[in-house]
C-alpha positions as a printed NumPy array, in Angstrom:
array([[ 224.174,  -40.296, -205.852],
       [ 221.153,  -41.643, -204.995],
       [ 222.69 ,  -44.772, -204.033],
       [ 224.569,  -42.79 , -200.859],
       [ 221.677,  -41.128, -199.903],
       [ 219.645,  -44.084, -199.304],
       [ 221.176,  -45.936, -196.142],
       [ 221.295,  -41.728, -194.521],
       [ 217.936,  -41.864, -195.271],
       [ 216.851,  -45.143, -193.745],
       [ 218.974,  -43.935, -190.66 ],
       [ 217.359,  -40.91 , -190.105],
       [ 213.645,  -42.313, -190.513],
       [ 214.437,  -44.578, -188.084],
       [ 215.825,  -42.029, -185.989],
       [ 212.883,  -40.417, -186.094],
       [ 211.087,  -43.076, -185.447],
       [ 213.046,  -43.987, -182.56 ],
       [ 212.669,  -40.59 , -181.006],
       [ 208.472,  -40.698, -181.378],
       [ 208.302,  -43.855, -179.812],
       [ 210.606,  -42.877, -177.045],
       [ 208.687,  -39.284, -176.716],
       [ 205.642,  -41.288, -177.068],
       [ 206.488,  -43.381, -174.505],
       [ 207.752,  -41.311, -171.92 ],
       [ 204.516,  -38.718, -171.919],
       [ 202.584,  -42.205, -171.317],
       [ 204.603,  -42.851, -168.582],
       [ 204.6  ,  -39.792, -167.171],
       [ 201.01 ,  -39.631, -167.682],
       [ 200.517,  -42.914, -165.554],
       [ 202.935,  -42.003, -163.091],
       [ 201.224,  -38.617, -162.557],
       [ 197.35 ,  -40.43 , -162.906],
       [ 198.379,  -42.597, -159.241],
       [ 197.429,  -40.097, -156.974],
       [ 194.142,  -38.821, -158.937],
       [ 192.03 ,  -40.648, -157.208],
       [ 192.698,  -38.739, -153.875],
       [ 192.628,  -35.887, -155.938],
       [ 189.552,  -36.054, -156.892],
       [ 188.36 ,  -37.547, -154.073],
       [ 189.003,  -34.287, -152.575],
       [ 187.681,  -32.508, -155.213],
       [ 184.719,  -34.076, -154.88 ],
       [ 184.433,  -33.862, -151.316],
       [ 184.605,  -29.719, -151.719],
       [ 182.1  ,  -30.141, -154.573],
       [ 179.954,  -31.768, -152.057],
       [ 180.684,  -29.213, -149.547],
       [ 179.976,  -26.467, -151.881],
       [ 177.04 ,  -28.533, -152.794],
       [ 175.94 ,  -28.43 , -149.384],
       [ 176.757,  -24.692, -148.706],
       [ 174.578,  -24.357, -151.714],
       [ 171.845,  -26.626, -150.473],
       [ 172.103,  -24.514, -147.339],
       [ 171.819,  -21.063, -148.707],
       [ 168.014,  -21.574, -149.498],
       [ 167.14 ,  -20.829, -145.697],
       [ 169.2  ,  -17.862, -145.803],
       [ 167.247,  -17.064, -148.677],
       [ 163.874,  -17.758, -146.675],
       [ 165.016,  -15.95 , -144.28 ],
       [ 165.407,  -12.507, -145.789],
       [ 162.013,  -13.235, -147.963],
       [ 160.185,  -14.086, -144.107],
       [ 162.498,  -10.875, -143.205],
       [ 160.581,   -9.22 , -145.645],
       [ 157.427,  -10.764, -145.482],
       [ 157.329,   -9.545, -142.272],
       [ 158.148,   -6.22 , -142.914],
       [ 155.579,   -5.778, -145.365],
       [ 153.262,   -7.442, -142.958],
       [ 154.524,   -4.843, -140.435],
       [ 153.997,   -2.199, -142.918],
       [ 150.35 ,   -3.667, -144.026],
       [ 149.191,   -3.796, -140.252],
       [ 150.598,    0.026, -140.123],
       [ 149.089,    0.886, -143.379],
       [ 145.706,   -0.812, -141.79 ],
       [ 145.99 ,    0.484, -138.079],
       [ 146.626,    4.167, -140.137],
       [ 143.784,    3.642, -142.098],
       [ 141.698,    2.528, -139.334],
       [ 142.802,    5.473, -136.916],
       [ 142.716,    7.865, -140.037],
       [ 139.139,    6.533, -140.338],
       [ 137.652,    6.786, -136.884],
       [ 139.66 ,    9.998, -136.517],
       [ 137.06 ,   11.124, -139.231],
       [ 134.157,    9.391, -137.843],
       [ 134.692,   11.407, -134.381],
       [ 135.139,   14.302, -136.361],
       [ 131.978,   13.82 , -138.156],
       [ 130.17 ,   12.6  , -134.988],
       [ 131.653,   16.264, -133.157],
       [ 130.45 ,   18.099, -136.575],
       [ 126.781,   16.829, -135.927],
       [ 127.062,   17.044, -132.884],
       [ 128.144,   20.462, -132.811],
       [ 125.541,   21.19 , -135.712],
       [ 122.575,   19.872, -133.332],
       [ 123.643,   22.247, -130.682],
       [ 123.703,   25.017, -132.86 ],
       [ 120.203,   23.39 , -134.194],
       [ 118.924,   23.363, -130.714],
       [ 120.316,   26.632, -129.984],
       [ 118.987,   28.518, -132.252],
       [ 115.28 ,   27.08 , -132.438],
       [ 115.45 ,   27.015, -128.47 ],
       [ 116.888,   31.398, -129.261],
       [ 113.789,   31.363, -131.799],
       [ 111.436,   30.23 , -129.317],
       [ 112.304,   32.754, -126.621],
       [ 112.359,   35.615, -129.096],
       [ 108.886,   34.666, -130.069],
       [ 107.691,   33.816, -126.639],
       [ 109.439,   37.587, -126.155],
       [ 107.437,   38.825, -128.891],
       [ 104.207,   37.255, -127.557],
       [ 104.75 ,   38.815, -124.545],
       [ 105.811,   42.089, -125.909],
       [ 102.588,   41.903, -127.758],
       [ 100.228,   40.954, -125.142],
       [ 101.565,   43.512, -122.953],
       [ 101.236,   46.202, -125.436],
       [  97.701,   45.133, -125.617],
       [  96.74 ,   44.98 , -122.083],
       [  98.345,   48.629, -121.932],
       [  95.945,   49.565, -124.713],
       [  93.319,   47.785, -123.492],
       [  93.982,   49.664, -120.652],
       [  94.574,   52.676, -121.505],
       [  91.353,   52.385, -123.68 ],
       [  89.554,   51.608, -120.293],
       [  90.76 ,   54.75 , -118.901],
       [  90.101,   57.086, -121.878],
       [  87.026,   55.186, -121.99 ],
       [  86.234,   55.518, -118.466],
       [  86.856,   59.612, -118.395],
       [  84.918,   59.711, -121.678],
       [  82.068,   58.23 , -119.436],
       [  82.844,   59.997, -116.838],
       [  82.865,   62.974, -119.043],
       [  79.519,   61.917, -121.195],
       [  78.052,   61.451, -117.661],
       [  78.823,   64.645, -116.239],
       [  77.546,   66.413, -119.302],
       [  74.275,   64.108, -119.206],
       [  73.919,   64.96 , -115.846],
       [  74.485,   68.737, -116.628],
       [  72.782,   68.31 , -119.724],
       [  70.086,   66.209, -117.354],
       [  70.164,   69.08 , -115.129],
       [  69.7  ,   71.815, -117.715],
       [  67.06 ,   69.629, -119.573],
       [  65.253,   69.289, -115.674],
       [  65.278,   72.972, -115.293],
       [  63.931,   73.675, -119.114],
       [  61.172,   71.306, -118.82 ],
       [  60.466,   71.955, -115.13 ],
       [  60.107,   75.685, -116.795],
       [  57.792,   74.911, -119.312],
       [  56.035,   72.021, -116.954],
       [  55.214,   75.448, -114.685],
       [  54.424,   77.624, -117.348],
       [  51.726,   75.368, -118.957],
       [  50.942,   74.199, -115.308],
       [  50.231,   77.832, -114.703],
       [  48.305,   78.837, -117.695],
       [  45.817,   75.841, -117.166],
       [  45.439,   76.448, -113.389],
       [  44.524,   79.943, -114.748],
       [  41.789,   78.961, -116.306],
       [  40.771,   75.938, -113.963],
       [  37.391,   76.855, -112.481],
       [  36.665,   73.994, -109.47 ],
       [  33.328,   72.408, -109.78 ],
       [  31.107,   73.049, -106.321],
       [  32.101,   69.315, -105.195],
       [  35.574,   69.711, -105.267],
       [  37.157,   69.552, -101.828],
       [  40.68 ,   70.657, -100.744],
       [  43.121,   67.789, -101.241],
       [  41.639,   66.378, -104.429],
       [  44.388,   65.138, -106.874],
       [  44.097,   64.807, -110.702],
       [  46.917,   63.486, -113.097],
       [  46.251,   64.288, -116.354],
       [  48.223,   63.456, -119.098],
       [  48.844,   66.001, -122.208],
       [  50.215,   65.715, -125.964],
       [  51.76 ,   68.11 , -127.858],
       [  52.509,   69.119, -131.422],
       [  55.956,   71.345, -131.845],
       [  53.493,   73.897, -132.471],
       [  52.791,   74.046, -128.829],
       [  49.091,   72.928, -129.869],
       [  47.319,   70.833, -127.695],
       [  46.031,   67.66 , -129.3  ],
       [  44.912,   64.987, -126.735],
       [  44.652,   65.374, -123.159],
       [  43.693,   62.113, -120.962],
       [  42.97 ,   61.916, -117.039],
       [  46.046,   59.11 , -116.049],
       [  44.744,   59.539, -112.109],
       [  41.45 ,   60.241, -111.121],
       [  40.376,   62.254, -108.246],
       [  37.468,   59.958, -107.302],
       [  35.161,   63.345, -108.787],
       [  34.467,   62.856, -112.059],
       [  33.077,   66.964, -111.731],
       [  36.516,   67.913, -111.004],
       [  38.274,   65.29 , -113.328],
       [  36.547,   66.667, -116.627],
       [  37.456,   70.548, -114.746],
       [  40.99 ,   69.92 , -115.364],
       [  40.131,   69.033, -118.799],
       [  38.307,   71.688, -120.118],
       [  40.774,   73.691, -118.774],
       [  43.462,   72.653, -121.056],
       [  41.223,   72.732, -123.643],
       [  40.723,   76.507, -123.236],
       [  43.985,   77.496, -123.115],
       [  44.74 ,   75.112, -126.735],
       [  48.177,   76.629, -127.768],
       [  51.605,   76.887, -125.294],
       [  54.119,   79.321, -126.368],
       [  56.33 ,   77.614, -124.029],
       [  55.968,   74.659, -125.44 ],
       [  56.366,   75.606, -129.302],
       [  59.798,   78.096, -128.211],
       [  61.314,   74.63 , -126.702],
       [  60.514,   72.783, -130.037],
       [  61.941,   75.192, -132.219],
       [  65.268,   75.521, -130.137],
       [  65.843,   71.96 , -128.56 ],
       [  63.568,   69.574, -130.588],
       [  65.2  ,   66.511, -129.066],
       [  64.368,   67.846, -125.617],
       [  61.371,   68.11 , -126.786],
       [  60.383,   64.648, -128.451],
       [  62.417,   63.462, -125.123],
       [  60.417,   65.249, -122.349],
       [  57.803,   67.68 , -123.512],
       [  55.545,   65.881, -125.819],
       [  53.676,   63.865, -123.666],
       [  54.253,   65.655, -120.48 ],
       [  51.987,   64.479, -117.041],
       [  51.196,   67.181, -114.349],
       [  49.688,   66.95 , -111.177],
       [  46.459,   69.232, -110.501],
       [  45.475,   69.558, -106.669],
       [  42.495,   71.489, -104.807],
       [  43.796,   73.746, -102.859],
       [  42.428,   77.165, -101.108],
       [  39.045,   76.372, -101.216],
       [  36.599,   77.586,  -98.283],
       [  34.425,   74.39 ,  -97.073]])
């Protein structure tokens, strides 16, 4: 059995064999046949390679171009940023520079208001003192007026009282005056007298002569005899100041009169 399978075998092995070296033979073929025309073909393929190559070396500038793009943008922006800043900034600085300025005016204003309402004041007060002063003037002025008028009344009164008593003891020593034999009409003798507020006589003194000495030390002894002056005391006891002003040292006048020469 084995024996008439052995040439079928030997057949179909080199059947087989057969049909891989024909199969094997025909793909090389085929294979050359279709490997002819690579060269163009890749020739092409290389020369879009290269293009793409060079699209791709080109695309760099369009690259540079958007990053200038936005280079310049955010230049442009920067600058705006800056020019914002800087506006923003002297905007403030004006405002500022107004403020002061606005804050020197008031300043100004109101030291220039608080120098007119003190000059105001100055003047308010100097003319309330001139008024014053015035008015003082005037009160003073009547007061004078007024002190004067009652001096002078008071002058006039005093006049009459001591004129009074100036007659009275006048009168009582002319009573008693007895004219020495050389005494001519016309003969004048001032004699001055002192008194205590008694009325007492205590010092009488010749002031103007006569040029007679006889009818100088006449008028004398006559005020020595009549001593005491009622007159003279009554004045004392109701106007002492009258009296220390006017009546305690008083001067009369003694003339020679009447006499038969």
């Amino acid at each position: 059995m084995n024996g008439s399978y052995g040439p079928a075998i030997v057949i179909s092995v080199a059947l087989h064999a057969l049909l891989i070296a024909v199969l094997t033979f025909g793909w090389e073929a085929e294979h050359k046949k279709e490997l002819k025309p690579m060269p163009k073909f890749v020739q092409a393929k290389l020369v879009q390679l290269e293009s793409k190559s060079t699209q791709e070396r080109k695309a760099p500038p369009k690259v540079d171009l958007i990053e200038k793009q936005r280079r310049q943008q955010e230049l442009e922006r920067q600058q705006k940023a800056a020019e914002e800043k800087k506006r923003q900034a002297a905007a403030e600085r004006k405002k500022k520079e107004e403020a002061d300025k606005k804050r020197k005016a008031d300043e100004a204003a109101r030291k220039k208001k608080a120098a007119e309402e003190k000059a105001r004041k100055e003047k308010e007060r100097k003319e309330k003192e001139r008024q014053e002063k015035l008015e003082q003037e005037r009160k003073s002025a009547f007061e004078d007026a007024l002190q004067d008028e009652e001096e002078i009344h008071d002058a006039s009164s005093d006049a009459a009282a001591v004129m009074s008593v100036a007659q009275a003891i006048q009168q009582r020593i002319e009573a008693v005056w007895s004219r020495p034999p050389s005494a001519r009409n016309g003969m004048v003798v001032e004699v001055q007298i002192n008194f205590v507020p008694t009325g007492r006589v205590v010092a009488s003194t010749i002031t103007r002569g006569s040029g007679n000495a006889a009818v100088d030390r006449s008028v004398l002894t006559a005020v020595k005899k009549v001593e005491v002056f009622p007159e003279v005391a009554e004045v004392a006891r109701e106007e002492p100041s009258l009296f220390e002003r006017q009546i305690r040292t008083t001067k009369l006048i003694f003339r020679v009169e009447g006499l038969r020469q």
